[in-house]
C-alpha positions as CSV (number, residue, x, y, z in Angstrom):
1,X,-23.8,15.7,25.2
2,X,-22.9,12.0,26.9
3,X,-23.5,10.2,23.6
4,X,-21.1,12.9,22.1
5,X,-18.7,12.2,24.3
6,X,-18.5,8.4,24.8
7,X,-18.7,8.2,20.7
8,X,-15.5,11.1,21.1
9,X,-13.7,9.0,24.0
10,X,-14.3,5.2,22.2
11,X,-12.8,6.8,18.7
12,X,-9.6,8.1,20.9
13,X,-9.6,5.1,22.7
14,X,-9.6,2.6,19.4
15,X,-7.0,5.2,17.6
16,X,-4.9,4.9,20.7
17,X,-4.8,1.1,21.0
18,X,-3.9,0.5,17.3
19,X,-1.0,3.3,17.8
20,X,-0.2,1.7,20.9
21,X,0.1,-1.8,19.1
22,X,2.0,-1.0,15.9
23,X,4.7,0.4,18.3
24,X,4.7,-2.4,20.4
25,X,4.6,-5.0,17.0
26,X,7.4,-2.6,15.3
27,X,9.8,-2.5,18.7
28,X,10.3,-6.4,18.7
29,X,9.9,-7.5,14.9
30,X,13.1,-8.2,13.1
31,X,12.5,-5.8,10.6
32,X,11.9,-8.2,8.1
33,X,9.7,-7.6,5.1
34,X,6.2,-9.6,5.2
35,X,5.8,-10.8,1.4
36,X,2.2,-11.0,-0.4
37,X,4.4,-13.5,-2.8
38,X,5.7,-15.7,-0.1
39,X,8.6,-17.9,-1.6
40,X,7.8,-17.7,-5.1
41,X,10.2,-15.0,-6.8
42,X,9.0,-11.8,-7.3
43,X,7.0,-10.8,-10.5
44,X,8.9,-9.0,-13.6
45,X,7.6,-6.0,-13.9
46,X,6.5,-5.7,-17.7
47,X,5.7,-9.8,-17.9
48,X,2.9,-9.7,-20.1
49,X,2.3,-13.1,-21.7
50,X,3.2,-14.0,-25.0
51,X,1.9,-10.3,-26.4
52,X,4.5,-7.8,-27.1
53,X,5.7,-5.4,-24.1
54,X,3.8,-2.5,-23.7
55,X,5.2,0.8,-24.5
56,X,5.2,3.6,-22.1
57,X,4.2,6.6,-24.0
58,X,2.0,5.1,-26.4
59,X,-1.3,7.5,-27.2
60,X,-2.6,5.9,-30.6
61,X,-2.0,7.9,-33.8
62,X,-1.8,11.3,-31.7
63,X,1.6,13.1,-31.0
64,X,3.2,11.9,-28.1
65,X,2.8,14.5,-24.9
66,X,4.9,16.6,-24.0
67,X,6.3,16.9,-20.2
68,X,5.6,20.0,-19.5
């Protein structure tokens, strides 16, 4: 029953601390946005080389779905 509960109490204690810590790192931030692009401009969403855009409901020679 120890091994139970010092597994139980270390997983509260970790889940805690990281609750704990995103409260304290959200409290004093600026609220600005942390980019995975850095300073380079965002991506364009359908940039797709030098081939043709792809279409959105495109399903071969079948009929296209229907929504519901």
């Amino acid at each position: 029953m120890s091994r139970k509960l010092t597994t139980l109490f270390l997983a509260m204690f970790v889940l805690v601390t990281a609750m704990g810590l995103k409260t304290v790192v959200t409290t004093h931030g600026d609220s600005s946005v942390l980019m995975a692009n850095g300073s380079a401009p965002a991506p364009k969403p359908w940039f797709n080389g030098s081939a043709p855009a792809p279409k959105p409901w495109k399903n071969g020679s079948a009929p296209a779905p229907k929504p519901w």
